[in-house]
C-alpha positions as a printed Julia matrix, in Angstrom:
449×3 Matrix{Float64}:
  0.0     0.0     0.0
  1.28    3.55   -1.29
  2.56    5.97    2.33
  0.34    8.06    3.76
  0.06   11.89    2.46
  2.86   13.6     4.36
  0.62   15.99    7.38
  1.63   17.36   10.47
  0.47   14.97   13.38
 -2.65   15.58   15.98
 -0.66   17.66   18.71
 -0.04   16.05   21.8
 -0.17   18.22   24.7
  1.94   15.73   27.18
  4.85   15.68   24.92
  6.67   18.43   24.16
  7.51   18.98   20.4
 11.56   18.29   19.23
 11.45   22.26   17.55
 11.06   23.22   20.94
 13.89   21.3    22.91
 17.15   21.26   20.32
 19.08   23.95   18.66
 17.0    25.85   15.71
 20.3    26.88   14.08
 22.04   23.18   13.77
 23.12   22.63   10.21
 20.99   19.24   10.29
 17.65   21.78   10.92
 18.3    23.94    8.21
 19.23   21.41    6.02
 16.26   19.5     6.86
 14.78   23.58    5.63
 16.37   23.18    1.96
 15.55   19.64    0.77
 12.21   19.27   -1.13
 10.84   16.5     1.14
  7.57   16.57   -1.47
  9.47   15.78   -4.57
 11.23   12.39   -2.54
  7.43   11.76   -1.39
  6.05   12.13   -4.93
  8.88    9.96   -6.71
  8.96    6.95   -3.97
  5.19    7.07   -3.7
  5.58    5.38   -7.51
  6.65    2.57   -7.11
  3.36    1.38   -4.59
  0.55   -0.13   -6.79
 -1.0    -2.24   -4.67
 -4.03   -0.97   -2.6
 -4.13   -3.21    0.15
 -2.01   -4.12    3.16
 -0.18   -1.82    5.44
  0.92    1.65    4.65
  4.25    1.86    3.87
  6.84    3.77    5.71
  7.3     7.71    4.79
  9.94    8.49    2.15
 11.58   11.2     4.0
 12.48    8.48    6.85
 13.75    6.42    4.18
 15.57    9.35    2.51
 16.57   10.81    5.32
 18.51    7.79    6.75
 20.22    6.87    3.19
 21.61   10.69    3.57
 22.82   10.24    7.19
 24.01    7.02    6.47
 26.36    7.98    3.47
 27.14   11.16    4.96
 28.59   10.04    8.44
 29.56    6.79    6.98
 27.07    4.19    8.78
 26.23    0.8     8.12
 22.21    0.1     8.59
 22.22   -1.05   11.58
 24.52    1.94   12.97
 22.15    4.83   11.53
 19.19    2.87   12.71
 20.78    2.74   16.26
 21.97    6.61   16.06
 18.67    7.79   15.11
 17.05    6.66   18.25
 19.83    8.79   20.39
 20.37   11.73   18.27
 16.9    14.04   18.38
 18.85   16.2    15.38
 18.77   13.16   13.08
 15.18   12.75   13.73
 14.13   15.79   13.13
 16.04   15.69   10.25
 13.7    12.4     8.95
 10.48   14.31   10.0
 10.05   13.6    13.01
  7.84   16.16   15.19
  7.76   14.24   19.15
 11.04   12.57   20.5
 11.07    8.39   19.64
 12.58    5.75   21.73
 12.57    3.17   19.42
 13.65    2.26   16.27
 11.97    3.61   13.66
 12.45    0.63   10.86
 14.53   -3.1    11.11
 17.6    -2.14    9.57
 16.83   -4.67    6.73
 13.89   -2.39    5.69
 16.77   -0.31    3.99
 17.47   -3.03    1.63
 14.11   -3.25    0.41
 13.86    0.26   -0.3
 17.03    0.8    -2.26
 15.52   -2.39   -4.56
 11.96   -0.61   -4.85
 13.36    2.78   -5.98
 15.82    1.64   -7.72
 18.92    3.48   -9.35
 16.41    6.41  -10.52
 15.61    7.02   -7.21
 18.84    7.88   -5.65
 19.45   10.0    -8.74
 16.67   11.72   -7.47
 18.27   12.15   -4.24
 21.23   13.4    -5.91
 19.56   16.14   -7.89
 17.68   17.14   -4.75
 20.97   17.57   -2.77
 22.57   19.43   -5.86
 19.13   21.98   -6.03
 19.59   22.36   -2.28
 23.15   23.53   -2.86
 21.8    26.45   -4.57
 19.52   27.38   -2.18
 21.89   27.91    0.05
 24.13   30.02   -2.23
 26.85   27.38   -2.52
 26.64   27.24   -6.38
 25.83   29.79   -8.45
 23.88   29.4   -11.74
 26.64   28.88  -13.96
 28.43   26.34  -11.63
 27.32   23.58  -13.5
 29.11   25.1   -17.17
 32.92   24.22  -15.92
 33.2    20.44  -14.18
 35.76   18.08  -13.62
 35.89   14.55  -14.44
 37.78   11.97  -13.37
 37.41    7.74  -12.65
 38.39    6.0    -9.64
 37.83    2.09   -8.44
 34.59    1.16   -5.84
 36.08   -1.6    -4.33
 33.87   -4.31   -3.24
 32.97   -5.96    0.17
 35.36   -9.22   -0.82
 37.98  -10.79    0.38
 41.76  -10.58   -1.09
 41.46  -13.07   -4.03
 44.03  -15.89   -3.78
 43.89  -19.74   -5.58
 43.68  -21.43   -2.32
 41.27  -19.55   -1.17
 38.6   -19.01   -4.05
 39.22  -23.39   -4.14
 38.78  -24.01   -0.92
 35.33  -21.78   -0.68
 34.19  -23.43   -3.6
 34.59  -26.7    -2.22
 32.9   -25.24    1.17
 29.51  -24.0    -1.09
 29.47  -27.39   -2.79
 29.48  -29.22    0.13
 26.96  -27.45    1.94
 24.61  -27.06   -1.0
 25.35  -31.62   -1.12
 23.44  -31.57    2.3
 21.08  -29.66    2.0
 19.98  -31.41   -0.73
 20.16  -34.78    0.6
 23.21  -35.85   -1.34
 25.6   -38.46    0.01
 29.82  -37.4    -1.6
 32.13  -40.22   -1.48
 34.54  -37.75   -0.33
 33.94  -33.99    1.22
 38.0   -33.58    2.46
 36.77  -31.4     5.72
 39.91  -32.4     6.8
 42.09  -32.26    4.57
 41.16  -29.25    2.35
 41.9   -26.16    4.93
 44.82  -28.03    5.93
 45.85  -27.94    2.29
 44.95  -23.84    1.83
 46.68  -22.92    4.97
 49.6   -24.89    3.75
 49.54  -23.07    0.54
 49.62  -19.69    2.31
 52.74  -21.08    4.58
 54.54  -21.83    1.51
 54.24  -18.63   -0.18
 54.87  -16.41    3.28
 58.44  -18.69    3.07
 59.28  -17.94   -0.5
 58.86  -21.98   -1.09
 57.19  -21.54   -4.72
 57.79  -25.18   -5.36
 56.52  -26.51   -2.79
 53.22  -24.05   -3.0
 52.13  -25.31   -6.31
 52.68  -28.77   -5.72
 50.67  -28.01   -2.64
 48.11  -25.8    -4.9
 47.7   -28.99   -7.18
 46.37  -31.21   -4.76
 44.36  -28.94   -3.17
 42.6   -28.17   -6.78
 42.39  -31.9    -7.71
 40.74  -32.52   -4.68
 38.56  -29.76   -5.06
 37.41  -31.77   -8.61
 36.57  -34.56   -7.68
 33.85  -32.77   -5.54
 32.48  -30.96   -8.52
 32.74  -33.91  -10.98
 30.97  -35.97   -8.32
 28.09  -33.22   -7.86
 27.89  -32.73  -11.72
 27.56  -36.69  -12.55
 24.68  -36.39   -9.31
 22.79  -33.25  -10.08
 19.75  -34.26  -10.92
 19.16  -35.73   -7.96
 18.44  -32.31   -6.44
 15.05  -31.49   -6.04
 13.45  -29.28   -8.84
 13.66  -26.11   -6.55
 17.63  -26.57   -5.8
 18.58  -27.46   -9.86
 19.01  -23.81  -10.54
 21.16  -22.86   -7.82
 23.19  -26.19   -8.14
 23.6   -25.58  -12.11
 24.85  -21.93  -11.33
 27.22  -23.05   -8.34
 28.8   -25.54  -10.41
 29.56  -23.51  -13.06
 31.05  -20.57  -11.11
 33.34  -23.45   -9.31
 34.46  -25.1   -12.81
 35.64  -21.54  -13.75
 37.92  -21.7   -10.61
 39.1   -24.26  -11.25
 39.68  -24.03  -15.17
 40.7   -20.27  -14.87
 45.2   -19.21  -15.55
 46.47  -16.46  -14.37
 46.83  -14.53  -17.86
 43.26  -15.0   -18.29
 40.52  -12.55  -18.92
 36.79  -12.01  -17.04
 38.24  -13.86  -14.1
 36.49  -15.04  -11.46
 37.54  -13.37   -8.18
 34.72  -14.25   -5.46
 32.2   -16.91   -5.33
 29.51  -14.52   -4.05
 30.19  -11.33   -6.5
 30.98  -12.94  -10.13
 30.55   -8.85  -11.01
 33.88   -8.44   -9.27
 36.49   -6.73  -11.56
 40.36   -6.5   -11.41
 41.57   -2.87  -12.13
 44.73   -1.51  -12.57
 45.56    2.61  -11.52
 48.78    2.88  -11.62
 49.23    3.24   -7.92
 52.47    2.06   -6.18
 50.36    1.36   -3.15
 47.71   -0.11   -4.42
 48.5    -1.56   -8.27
 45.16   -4.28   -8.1
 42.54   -2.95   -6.67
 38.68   -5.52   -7.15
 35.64   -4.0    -7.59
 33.63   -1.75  -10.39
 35.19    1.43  -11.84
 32.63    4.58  -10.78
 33.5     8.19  -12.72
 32.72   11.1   -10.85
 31.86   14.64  -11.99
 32.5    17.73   -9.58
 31.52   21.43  -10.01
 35.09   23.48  -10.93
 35.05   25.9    -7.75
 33.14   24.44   -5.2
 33.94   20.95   -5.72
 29.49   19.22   -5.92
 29.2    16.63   -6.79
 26.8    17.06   -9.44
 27.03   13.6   -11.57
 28.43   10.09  -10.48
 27.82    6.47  -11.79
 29.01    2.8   -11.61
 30.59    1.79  -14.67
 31.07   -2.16  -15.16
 33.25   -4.1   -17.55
 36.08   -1.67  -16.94
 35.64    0.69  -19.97
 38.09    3.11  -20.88
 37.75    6.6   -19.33
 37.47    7.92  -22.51
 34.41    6.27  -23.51
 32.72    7.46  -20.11
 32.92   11.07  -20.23
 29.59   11.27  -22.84
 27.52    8.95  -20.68
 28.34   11.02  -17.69
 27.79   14.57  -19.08
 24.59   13.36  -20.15
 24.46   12.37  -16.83
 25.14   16.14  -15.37
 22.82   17.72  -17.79
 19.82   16.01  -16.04
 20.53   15.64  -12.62
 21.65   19.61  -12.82
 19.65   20.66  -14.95
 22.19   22.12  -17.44
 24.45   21.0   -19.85
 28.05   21.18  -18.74
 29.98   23.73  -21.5
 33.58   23.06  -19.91
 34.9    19.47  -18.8
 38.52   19.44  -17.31
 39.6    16.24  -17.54
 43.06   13.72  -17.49
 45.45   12.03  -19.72
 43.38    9.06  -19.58
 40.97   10.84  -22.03
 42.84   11.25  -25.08
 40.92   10.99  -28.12
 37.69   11.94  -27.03
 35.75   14.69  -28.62
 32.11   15.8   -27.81
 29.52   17.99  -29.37
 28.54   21.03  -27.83
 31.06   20.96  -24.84
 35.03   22.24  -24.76
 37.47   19.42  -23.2
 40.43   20.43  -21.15
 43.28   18.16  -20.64
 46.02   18.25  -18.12
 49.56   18.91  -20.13
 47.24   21.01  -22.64
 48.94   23.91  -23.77
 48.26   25.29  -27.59
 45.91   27.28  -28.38
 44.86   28.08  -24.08
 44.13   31.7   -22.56
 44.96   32.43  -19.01
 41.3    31.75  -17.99
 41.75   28.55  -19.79
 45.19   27.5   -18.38
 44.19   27.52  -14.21
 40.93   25.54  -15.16
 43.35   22.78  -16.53
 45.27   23.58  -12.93
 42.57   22.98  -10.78
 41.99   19.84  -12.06
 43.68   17.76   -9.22
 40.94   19.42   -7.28
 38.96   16.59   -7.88
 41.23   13.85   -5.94
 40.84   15.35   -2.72
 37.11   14.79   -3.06
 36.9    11.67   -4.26
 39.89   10.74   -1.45
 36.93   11.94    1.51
 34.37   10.16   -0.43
 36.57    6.95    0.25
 37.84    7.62    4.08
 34.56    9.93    5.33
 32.17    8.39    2.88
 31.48    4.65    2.05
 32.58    4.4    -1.15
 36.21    2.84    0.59
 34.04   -0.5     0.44
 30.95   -1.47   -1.24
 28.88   -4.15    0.95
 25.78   -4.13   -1.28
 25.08   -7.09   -3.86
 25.04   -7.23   -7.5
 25.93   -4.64  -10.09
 22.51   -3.13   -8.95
 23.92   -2.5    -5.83
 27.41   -1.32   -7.24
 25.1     1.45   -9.36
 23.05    2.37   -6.28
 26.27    2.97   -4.05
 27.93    4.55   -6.15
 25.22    7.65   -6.35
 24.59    7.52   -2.65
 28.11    7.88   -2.06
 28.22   11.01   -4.05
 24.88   12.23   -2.35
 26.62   11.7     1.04
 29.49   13.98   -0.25
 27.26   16.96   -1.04
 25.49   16.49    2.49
 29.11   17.21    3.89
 29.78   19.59    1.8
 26.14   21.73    2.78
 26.66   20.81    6.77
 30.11   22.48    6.58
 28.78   25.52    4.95
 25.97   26.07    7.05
 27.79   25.44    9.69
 30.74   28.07    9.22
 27.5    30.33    8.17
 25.7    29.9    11.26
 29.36   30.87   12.95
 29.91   33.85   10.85
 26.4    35.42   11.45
 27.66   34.95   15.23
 30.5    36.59   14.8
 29.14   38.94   13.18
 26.36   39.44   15.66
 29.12   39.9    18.99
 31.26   42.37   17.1
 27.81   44.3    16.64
 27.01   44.1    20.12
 30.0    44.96   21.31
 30.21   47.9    18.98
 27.41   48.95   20.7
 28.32   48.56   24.34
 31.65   50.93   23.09
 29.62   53.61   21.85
 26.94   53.34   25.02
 29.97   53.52   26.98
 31.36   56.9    25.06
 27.93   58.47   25.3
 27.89   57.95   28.91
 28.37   61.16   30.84
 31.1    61.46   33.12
 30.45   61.17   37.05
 30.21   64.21   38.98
């Protein structure tokens, strides 16, 4: 059943009202002031279409605890938790009285992202970006000049390794063998970890030999479980075929897959898993999807960001995520600054900037291709202050939805900080007026007799 029409509640005269006990001038409270809260209603009240059953909760909760979540980088059971001792963040969700318990299960959050979808946290985006110019941090033609840049979303896996990807293969076939009722000549409980951590030993001494003899029994063992499960697969019942079909097949492309090959499998849970290579002496491998992220020149919004799979070249990125820009934004970029790793791309309509560009630039032109580093430090807070560090959601639906909430969660930062050194300002302001006044009551006074 669709939410209920956002009103204000029948008043209460034993409780008093949260407006009345916290701080009218937080940043969270005028915040709450700038986001359309009856644009999220309108857009998640869509995707309801049956008229029966319980209401459903009210989008602002919902939207207001994906933007607290990204923005001080919370899992869903932490901002579920928080929300019940902070009377900022639920004011900042809609509430009116004070609550003492939790508002939603935590896995109510789950089910939401699914029902709205990737559309619907662009929607968030675009409201976060259109309540950065109400509150004067953009200007109107802060959207003409952006800078765009790709970086790697790594995922909530494991550090890929043979051992390991054979030995939880052999862990998943097993279990799914019992559940179904299926008797294995031969499971190796024992003997497989044994093998893995033996691999691991070997490698930690530099004994390479000895590790991929080690590795070879370990991954003939590990076949003989599959070929016995393949040869016995239709004894499953009907409702387990599927997921034994797909199971085995991830597991034979363990064990089949070299080390020079391509669309590797690196985890047993997340076959969407991608290896990608920056060029960083700390980091050279880093698994997960490739997400390219589009910033406002000056200010540094976020004002376009998407997931990216099958590792594309950044080149072949920058149209899809202009296009991007020009609807969350509401206007076409004119200006993209832009790296190395863009050569050869040329787009109607809009001027591209490269760093190490130099023919043909004015001076104007020239410190826009300077600032264009600006955008690592952004996507660096995304990663540490931000969740974009580590993706736990599933699927490359999930990649796509983090991805945007992460940038959503930047812009929230980015609006709390300015309202915040706003609100201090104004004070400042406000004492240096006061005590300009005292001064000049105190020069007016006359002097004692």
């Amino acid at each position: 059943m669709a939410p209920h029409s956002p009103q204000a509640p029948a008043p209460d005269m034993f409780r008093p009202r949260l407006d009345e006990q916290i701080n009218l001038k937080h940043p969270l409270v005028r915040l709450a002031g700038l986001i359309d809260w009856e644009e999220i209603h309108r857009s998640f009240a869509g995707h309801f279409r049956s008229g029966r059953g319980r209401p459903a909760l009210s989008p602002r909760l919902v939207a207001g605890l994906l933007y607290l979540q990204h923005a001080f980088d919370a899992s869903d059971e932490a901002v579920v938790n928080t929300w019940v001792e902070n009377p900022y963040w639920q004011f900042f969700t809609g509430e009116v009285y004070l609550q003492t318990e939790l508002p939603i299960d935590p896995s109510s959050l789950t089910r939401w992202r699914k029902r709205i979808g990737e559309e619907g946290v662009e929607t968030l985006l675009a409201l976060t970006i259109e309540a950065a110019r109400k509150a004067g941090m953009i200007g109107k033609t802060s959207v003409d000049r952006v800078i765009v840049d790709t970086t790697v979303m790594p995922k909530a896996i494991a550090h890929p390794t043979d051992s390991r990807l054979l030995e939880r293969a052999r862990e998943h076939m097993v279990k799914l063998a019992d559940e179904g009722g299926l008797n294995l000549r031969q499971n190796y409980n024992r003997q497989a970890p044994r093998l893995a951590t033996q691999v691991g030993r070997y490698a930690h001494a530099k004994q390479y030999k000895r590790m991929r003899k080690t590795l070879r029994t370990l991954r003939g063992r590990v076949g003989r479980v599959h070929r016995e499960i393949g040869r016995k697969v239709h004894e499953f019942p009907e409702a387990m075929q599927d997921k034994a079909q797909d199971l085995l097949q991830r597991a034979g492309r363990i064990l089949t897959q070299k080390t020079k090959d391509k669309n590797k499998l690196y985890a047993l849970h997340a076959p969407e898993v991608e290896c990608i290579s920056k060029g960083k002496a700390r980091t050279p491998y880093e698994f997960g999807v490739k997400v390219t992220v589009a910033t406002t020149l000056k200010e540094g919004l976020v004002v376009g960001m998407r997931s990216m799979p099958g590792n594309p070249y950044d080149g072949h990125t920058l149209a899809e995520t202009l296009e991007q820009v020009g609807i969350l934004a509401d206007a076409r970029p004119k200006i993209a600054i832009v790296d190395k790793g863009y050569r050869g791309v040329d787009i109607d309509g809009v001027r591209i900037l490269r760093s190490g560009q130099k023919r043909g630039l004015t001076r104007t032109l020239h410190a826009m291709i300077k600032r264009r580093s600006a955008i690592e430090p952004s996507i660096g807070h995304m990663k540490t202050d931000g969740r974009l560090g580590r993706n736990p959601l599933k699927g490359a639906l999930g990649d796509a939805l983090h991805a945007v909430m992460c940038g959503a969660g930047h812009n929230i930062r980015l609006l709390l900080k300015k309202l915040r050194l706003l609100c201090a300002q104004i004070l400042a302001e406000l004492e240096a007026w006061l005590a300009a006044t005292a001064d000049h009551a105190i020069s007016k006074r006359p002097l004692a007799a």
